[in-house]
C-alpha positions as CSV (number, residue, x, y, z in Angstrom):
1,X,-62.3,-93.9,25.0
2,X,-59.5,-93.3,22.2
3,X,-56.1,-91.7,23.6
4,X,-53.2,-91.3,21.9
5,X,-49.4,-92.2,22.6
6,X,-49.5,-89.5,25.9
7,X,-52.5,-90.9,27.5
8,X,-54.6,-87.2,26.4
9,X,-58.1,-87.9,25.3
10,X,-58.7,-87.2,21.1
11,X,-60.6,-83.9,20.5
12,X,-63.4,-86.1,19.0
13,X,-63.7,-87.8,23.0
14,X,-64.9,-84.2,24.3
15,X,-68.6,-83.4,23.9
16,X,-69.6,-80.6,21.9
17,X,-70.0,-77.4,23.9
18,X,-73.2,-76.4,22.8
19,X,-74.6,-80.0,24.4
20,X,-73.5,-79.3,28.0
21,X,-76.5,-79.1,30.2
22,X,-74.2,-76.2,32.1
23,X,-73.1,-74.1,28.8
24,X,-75.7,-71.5,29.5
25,X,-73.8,-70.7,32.8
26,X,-71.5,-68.4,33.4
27,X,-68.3,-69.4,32.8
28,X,-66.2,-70.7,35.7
29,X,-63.2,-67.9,36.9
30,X,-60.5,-69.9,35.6
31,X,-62.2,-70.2,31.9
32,X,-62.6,-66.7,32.1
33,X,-58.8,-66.3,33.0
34,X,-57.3,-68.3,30.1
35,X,-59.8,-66.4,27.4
36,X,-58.7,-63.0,28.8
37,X,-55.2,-64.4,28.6
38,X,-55.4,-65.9,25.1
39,X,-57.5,-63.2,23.8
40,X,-54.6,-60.6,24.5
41,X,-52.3,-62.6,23.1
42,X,-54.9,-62.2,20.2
43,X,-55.2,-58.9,20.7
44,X,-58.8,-59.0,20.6
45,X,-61.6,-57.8,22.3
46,X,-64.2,-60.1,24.7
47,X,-67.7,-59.2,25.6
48,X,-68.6,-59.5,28.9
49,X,-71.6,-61.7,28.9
50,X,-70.0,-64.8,27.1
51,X,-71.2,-68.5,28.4
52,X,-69.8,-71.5,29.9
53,X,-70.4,-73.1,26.1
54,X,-69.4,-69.9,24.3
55,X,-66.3,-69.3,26.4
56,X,-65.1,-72.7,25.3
57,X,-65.4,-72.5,21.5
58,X,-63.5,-69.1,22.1
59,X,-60.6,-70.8,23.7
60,X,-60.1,-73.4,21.2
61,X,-60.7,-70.3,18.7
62,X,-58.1,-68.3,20.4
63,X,-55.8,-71.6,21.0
64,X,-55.2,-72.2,17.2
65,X,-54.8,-68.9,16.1
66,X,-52.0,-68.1,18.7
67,X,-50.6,-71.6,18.3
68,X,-51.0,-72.8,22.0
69,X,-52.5,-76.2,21.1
């Protein structure tokens, strides 16, 4: 596994969400938390009915356009 200098995994090392064998779940409380979170700093909107896969794609969405990465 590449890391960088601070021992954190590349973004290439994480699988693609989409090829989780969980991503059609619902997402877990704490996913759920940080979108709601991020997506107010956003000031956007969330359906309710997101998935584990979809959730995550949001986040790193949401994470670049409010400049948390």
């Amino acid at each position: 596994m590449t890391q960088n200098s601070s021992n954190i995994p590349e973004s290439s090392d994480v699988p693609d969400p989409s090829t989780w064998r969980t991503g059609d779940e619902p997402p877990t409380q704490r996913q759920r938390a940080y979108l709601e979170t991020l997506a107010k700093e956003a000031g956007e909107e969330l359906p309710g009915d997101l998935t584990k896969a979809e959730v995550s794609d949001k986040i790193d969405e949401l994470r670049q356009e409010t400049g948390r990465e």
